[in-house]
HTML snippet that shows the backbone in 3Dmol.js (N, CA, C, O; Angstrom):
<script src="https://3Dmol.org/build/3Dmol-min.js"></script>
<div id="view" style="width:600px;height:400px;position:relative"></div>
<script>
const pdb = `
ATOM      1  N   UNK A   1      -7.974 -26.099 -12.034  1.00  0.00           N
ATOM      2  CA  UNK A   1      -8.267 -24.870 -12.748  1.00  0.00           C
ATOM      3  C   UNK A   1      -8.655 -23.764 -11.767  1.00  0.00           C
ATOM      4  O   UNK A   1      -8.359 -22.598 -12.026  1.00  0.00           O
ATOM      5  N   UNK A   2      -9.314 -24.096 -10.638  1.00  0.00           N
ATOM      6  CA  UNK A   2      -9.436 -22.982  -9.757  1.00  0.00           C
ATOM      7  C   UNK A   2      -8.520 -22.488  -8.972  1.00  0.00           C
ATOM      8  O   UNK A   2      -8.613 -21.531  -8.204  1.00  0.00           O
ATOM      9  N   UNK A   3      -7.337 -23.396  -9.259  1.00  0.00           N
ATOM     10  CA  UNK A   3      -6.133 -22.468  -7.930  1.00  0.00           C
ATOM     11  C   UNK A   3      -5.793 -21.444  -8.824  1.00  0.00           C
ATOM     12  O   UNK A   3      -5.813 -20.239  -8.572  1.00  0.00           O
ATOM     13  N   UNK A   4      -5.433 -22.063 -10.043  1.00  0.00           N
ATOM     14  CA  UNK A   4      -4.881 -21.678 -10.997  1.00  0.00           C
ATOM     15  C   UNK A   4      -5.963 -19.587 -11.170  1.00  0.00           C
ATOM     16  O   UNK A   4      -5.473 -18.511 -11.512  1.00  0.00           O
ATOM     17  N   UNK A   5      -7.039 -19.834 -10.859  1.00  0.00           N
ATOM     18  CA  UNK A   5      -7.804 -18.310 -10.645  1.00  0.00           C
ATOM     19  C   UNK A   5      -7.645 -17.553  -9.292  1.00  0.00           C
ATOM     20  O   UNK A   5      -7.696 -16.325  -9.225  1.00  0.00           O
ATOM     21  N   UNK A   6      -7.441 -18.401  -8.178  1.00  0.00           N
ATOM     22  CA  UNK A   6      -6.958 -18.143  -7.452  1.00  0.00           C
ATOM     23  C   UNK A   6      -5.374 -17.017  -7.245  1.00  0.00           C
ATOM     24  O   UNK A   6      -5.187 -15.919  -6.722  1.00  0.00           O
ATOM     25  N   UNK A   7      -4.499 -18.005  -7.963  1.00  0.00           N
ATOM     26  CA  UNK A   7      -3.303 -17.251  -7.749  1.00  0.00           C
ATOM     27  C   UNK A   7      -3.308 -16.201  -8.673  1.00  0.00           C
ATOM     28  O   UNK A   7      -2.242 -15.585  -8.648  1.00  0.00           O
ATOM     29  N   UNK A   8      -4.313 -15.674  -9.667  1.00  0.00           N
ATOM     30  CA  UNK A   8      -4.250 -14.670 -10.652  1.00  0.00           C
ATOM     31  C   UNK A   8      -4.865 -13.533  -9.549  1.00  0.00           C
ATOM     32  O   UNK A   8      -4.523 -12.355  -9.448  1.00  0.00           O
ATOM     33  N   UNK A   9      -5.867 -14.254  -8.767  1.00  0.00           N
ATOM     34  CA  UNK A   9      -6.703 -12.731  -7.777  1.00  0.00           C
ATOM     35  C   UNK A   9      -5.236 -12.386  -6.885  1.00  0.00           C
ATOM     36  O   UNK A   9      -5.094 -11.173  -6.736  1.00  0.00           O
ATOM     37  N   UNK A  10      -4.198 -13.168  -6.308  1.00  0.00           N
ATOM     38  CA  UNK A  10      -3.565 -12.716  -5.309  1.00  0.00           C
ATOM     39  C   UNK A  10      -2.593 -11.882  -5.673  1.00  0.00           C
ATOM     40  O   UNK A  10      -2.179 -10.846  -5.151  1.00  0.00           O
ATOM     41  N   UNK A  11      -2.178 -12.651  -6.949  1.00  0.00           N
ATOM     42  CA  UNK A  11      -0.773 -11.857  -8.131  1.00  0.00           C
ATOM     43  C   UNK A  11      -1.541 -10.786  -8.611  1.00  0.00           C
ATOM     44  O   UNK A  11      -0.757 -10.415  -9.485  1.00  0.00           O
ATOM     45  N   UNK A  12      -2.387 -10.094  -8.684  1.00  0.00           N
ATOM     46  CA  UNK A  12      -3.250  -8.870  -9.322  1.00  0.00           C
ATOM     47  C   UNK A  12      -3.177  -8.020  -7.953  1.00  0.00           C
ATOM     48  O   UNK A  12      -2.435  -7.097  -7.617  1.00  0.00           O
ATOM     49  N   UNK A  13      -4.167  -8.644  -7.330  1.00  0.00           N
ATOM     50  CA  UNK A  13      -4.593  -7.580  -6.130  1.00  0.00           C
ATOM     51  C   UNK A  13      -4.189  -7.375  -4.726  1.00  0.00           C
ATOM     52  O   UNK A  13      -4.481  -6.556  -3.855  1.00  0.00           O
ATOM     53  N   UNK A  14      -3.142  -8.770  -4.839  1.00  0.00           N
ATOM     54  CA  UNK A  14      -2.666  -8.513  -3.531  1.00  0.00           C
ATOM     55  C   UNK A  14      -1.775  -7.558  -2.698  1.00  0.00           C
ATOM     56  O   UNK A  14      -1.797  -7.589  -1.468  1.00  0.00           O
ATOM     57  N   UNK A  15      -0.907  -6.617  -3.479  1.00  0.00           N
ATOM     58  CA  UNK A  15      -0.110  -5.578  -2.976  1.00  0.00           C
ATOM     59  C   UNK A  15      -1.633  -4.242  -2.913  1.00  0.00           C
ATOM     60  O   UNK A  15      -2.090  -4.077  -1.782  1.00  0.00           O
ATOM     61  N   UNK A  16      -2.174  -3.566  -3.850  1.00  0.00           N
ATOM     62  CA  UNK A  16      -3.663  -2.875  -3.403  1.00  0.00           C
ATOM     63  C   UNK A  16      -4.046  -3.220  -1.928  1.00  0.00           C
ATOM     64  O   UNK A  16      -3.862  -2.340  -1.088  1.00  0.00           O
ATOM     65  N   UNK A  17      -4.590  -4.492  -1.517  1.00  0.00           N
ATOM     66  CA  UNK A  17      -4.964  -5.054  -0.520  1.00  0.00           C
ATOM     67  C   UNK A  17      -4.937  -4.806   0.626  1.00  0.00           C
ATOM     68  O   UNK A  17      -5.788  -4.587   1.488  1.00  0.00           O
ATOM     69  N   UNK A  18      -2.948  -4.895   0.556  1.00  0.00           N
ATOM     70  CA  UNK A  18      -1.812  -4.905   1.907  1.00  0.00           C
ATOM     71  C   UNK A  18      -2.271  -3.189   1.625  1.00  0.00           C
ATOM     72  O   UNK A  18      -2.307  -2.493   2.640  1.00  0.00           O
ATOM     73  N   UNK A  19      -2.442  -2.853   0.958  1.00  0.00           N
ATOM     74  CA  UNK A  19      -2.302  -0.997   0.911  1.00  0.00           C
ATOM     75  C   UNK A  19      -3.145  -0.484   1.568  1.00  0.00           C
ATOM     76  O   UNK A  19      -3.036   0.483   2.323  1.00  0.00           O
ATOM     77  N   UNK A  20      -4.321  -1.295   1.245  1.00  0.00           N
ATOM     78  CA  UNK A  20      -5.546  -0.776   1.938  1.00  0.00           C
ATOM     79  C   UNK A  20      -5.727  -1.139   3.341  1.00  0.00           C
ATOM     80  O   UNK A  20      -6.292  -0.328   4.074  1.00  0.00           O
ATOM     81  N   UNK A  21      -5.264  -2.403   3.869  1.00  0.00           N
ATOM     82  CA  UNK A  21      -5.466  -2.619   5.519  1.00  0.00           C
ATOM     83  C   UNK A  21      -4.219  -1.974   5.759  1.00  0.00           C
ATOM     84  O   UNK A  21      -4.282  -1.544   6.911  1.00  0.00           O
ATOM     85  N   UNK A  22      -3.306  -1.739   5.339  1.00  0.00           N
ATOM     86  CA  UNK A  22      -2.246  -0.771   6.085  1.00  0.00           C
ATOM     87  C   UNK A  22      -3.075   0.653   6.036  1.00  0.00           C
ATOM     88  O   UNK A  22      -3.577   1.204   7.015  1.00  0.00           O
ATOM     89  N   UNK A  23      -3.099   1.039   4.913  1.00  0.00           N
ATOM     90  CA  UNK A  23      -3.808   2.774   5.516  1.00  0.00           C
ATOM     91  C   UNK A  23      -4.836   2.693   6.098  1.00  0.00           C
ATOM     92  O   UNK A  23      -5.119   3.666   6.797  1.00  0.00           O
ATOM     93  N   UNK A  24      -5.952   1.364   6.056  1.00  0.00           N
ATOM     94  CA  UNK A  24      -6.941   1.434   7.176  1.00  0.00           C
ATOM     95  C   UNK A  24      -6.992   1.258   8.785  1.00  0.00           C
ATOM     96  O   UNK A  24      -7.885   1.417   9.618  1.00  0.00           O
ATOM     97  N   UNK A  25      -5.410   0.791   8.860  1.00  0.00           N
ATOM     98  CA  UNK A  25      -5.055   0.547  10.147  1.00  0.00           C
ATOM     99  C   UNK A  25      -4.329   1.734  10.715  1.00  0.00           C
ATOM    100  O   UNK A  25      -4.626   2.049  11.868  1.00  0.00           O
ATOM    101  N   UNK A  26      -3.268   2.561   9.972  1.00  0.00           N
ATOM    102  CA  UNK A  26      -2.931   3.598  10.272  1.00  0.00           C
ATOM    103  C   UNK A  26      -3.709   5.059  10.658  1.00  0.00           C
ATOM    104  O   UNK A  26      -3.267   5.994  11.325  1.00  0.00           O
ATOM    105  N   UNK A  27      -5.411   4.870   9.803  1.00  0.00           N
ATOM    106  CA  UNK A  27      -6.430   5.833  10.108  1.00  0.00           C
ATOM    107  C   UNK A  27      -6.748   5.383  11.323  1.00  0.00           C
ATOM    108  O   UNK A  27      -6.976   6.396  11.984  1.00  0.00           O
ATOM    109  N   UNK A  28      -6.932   4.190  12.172  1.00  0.00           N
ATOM    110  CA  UNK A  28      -7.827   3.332  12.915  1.00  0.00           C
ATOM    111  C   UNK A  28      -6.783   3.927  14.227  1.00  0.00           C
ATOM    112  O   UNK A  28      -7.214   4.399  15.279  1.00  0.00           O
ATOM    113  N   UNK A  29      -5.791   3.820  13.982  1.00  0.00           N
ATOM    114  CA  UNK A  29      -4.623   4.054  14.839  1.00  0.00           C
ATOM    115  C   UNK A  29      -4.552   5.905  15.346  1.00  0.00           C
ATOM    116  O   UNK A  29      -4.664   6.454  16.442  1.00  0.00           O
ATOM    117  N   UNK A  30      -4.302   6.459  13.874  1.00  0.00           N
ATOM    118  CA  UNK A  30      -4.699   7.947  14.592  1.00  0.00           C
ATOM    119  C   UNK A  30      -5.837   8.405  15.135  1.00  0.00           C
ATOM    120  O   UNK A  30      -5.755   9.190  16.080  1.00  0.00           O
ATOM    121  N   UNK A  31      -6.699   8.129  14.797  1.00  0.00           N
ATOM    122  CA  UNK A  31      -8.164   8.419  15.486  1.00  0.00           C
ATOM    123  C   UNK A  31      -8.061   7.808  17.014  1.00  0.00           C
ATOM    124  O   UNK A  31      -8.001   8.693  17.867  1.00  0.00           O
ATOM    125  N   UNK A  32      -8.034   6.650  17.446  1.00  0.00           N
ATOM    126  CA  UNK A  32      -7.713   6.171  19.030  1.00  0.00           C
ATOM    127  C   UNK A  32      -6.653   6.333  19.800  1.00  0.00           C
ATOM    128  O   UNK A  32      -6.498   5.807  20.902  1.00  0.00           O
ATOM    129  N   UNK A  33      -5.750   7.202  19.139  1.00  0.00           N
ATOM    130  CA  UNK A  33      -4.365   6.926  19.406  1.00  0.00           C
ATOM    131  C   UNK A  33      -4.132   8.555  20.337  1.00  0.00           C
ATOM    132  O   UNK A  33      -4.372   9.551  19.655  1.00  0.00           O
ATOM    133  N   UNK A  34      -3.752   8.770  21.598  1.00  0.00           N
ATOM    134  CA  UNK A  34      -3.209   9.597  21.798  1.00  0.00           C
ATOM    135  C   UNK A  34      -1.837  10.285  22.271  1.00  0.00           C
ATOM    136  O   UNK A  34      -1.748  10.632  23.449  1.00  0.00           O
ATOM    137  N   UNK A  35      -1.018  10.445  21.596  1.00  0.00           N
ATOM    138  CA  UNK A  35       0.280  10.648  21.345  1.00  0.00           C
ATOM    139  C   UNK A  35       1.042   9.219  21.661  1.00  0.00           C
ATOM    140  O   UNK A  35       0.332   8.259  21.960  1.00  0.00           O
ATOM    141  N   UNK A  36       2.569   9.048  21.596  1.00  0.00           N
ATOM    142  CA  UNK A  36       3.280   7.682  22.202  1.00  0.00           C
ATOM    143  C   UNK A  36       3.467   7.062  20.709  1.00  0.00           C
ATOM    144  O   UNK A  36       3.657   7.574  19.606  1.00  0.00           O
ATOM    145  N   UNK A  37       3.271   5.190  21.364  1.00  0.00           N
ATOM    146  CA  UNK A  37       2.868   4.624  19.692  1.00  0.00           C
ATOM    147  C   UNK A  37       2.119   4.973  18.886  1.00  0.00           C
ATOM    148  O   UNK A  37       2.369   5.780  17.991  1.00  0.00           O
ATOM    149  N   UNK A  38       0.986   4.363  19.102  1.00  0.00           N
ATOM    150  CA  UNK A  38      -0.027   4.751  18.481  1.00  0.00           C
ATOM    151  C   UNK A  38       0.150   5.554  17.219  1.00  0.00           C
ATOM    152  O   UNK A  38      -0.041   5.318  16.026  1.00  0.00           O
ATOM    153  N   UNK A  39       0.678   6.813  18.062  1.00  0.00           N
ATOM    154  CA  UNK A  39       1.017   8.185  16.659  1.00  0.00           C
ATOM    155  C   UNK A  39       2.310   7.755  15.764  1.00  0.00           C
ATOM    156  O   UNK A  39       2.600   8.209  14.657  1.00  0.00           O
ATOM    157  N   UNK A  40       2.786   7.091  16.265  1.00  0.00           N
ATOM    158  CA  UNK A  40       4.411   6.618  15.720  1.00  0.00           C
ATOM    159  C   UNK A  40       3.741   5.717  14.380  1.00  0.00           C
ATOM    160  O   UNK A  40       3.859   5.706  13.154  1.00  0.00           O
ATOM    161  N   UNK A  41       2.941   4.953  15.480  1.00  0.00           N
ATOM    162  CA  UNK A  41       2.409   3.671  14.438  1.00  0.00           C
ATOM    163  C   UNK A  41       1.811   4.186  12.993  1.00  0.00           C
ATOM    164  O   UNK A  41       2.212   3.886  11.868  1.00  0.00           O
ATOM    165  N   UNK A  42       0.624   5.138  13.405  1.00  0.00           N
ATOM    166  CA  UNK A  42      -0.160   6.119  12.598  1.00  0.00           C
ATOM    167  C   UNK A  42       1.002   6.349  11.442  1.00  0.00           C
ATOM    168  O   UNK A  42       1.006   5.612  10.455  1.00  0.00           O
ATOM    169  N   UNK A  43       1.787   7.183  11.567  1.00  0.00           N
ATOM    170  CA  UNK A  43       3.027   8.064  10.587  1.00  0.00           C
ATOM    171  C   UNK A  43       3.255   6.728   9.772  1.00  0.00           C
ATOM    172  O   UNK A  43       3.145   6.493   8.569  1.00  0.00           O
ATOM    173  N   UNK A  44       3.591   5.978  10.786  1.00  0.00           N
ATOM    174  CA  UNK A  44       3.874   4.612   9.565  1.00  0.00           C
ATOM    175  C   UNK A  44       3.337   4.235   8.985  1.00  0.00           C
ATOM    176  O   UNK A  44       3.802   4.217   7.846  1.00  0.00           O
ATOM    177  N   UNK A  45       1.919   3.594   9.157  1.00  0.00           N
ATOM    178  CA  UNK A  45       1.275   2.887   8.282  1.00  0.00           C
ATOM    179  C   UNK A  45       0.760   3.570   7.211  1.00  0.00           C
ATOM    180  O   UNK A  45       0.444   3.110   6.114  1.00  0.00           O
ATOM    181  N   UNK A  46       0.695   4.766   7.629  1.00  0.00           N
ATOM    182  CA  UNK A  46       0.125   5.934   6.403  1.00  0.00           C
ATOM    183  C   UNK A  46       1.119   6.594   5.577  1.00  0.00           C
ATOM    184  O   UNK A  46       0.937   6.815   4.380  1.00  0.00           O
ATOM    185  N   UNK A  47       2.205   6.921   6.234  1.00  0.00           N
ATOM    186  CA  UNK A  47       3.545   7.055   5.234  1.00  0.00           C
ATOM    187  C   UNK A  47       3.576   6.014   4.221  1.00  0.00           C
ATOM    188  O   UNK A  47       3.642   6.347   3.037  1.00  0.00           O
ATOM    189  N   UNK A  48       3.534   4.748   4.567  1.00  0.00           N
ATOM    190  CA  UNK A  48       4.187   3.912   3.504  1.00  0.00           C
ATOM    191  C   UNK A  48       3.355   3.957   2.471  1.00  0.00           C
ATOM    192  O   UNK A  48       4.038   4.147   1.465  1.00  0.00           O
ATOM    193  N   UNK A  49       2.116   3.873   2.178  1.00  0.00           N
ATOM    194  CA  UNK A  49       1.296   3.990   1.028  1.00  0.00           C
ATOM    195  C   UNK A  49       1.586   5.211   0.460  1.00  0.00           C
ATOM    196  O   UNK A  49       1.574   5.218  -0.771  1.00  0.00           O
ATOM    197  N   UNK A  50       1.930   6.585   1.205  1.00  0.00           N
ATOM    198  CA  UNK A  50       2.153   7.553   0.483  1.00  0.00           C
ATOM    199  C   UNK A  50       3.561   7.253  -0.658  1.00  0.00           C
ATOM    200  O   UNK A  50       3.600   7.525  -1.858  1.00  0.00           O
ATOM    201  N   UNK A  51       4.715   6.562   0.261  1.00  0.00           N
ATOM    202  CA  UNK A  51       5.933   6.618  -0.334  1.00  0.00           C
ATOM    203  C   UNK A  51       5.574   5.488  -1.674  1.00  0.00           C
ATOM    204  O   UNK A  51       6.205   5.835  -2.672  1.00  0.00           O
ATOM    205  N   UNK A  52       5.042   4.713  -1.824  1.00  0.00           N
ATOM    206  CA  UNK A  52       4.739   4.284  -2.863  1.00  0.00           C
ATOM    207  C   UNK A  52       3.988   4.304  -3.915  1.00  0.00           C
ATOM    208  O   UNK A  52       4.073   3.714  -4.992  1.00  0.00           O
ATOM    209  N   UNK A  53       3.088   5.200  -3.405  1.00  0.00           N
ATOM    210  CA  UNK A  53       2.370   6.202  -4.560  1.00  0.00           C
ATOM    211  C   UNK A  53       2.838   7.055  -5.544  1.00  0.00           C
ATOM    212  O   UNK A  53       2.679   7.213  -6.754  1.00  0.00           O
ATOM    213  N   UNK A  54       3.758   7.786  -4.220  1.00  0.00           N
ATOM    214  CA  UNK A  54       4.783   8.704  -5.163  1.00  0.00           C
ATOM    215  C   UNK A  54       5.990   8.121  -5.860  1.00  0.00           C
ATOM    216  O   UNK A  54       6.532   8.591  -6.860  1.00  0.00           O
ATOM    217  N   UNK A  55       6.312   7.110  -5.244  1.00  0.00           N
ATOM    218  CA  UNK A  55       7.318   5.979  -6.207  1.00  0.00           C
ATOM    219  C   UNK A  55       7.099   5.772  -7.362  1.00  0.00           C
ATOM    220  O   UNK A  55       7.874   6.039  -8.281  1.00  0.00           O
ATOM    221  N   UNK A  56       5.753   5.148  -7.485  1.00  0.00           N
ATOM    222  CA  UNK A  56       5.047   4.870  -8.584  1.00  0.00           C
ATOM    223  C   UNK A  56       4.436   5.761  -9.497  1.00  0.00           C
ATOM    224  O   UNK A  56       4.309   5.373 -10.659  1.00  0.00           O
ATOM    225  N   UNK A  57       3.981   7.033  -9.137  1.00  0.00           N
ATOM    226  CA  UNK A  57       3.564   7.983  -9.692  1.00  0.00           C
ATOM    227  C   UNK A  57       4.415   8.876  -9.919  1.00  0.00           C
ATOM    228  O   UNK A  57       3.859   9.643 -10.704  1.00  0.00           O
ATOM    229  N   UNK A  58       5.539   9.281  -9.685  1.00  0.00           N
ATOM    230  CA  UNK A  58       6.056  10.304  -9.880  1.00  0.00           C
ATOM    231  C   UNK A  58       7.961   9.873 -10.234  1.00  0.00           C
ATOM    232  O   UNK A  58       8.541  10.453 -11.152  1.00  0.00           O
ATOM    233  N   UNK A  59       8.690   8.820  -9.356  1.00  0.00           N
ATOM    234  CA  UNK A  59       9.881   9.155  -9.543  1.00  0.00           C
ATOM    235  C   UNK A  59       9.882   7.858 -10.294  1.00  0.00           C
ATOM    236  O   UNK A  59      11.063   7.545 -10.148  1.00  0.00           O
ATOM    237  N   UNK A  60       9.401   7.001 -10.924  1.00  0.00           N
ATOM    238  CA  UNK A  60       9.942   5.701 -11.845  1.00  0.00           C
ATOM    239  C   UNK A  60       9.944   6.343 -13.565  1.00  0.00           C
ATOM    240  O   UNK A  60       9.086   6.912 -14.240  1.00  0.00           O
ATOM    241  N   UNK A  61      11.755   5.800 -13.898  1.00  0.00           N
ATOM    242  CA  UNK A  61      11.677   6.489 -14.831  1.00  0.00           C
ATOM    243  C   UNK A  61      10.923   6.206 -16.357  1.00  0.00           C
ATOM    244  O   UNK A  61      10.531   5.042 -16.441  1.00  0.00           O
ATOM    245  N   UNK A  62      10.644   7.047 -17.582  1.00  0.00           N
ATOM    246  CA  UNK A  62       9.530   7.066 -18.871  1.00  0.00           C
ATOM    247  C   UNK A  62      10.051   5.682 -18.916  1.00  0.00           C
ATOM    248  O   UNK A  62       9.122   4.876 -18.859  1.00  0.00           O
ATOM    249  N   UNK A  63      11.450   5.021 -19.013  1.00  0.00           N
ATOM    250  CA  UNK A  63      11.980   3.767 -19.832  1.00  0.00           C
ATOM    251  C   UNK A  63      10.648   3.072 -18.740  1.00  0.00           C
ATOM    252  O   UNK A  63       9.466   2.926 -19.049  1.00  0.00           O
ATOM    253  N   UNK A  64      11.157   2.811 -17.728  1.00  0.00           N
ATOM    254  CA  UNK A  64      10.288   2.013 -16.943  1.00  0.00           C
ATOM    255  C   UNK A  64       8.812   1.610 -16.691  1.00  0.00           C
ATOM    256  O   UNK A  64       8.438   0.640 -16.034  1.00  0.00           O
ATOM    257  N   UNK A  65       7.748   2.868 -17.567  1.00  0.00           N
ATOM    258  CA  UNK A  65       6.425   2.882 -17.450  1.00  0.00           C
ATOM    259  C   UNK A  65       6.397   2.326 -19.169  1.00  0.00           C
ATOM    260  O   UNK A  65       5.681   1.395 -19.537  1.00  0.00           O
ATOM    261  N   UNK A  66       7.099   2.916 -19.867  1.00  0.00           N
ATOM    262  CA  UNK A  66       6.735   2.024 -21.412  1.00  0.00           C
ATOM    263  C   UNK A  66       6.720   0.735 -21.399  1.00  0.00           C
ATOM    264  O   UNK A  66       6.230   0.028 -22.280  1.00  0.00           O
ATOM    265  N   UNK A  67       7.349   0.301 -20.226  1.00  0.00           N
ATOM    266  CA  UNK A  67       7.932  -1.580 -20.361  1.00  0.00           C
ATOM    267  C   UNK A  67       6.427  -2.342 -20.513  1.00  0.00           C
ATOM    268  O   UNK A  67       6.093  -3.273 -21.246  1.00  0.00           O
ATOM    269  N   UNK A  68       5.552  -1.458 -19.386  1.00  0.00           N
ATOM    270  CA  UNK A  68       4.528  -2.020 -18.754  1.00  0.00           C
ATOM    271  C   UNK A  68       3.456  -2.077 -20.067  1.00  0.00           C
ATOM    272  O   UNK A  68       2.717  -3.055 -19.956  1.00  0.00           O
ATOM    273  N   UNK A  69       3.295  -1.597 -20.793  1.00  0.00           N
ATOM    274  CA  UNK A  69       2.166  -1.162 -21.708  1.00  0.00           C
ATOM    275  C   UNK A  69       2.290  -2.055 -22.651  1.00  0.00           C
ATOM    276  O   UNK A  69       1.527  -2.043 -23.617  1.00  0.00           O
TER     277      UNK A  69
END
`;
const viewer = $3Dmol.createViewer("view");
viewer.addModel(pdb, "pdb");
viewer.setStyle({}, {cartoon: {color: "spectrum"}});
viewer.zoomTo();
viewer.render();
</script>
């Protein structure tokens, strides 16, 4: 019975998670980072949470958000 709660915390929260140590690594990255990777890295890790924000918030179409409800 406890994996079984287990795999409900990972299937819930686990993409949030990856979101959050990616943009916390991409802040961690621009702040120490002076130009080169670092900044490359930065754009990335912080882009991608943006592009899926706005994925999710803005371009998925009405059919697609009614499914969920």
């Amino acid at each position: 019975m406890k994996q079984q709660h287990h795999h409900g915390f990972w299937h819930m929260w686990g993409w949030p998670v990856v979101l959050g140590v990616l943009t916390t690594f991409g802040l961690i990255s621009a702040l120490f980072s002076d130009g080169g990777l670092g900044d490359i890295l930065a754009w990335i890790a912080l882009g991608v949470p943006c592009v899926v924000c706005v994925w999710y918030g803005w371009c998925r179409r009405p059919s697609d958000k009614a499914g969920e409800s």
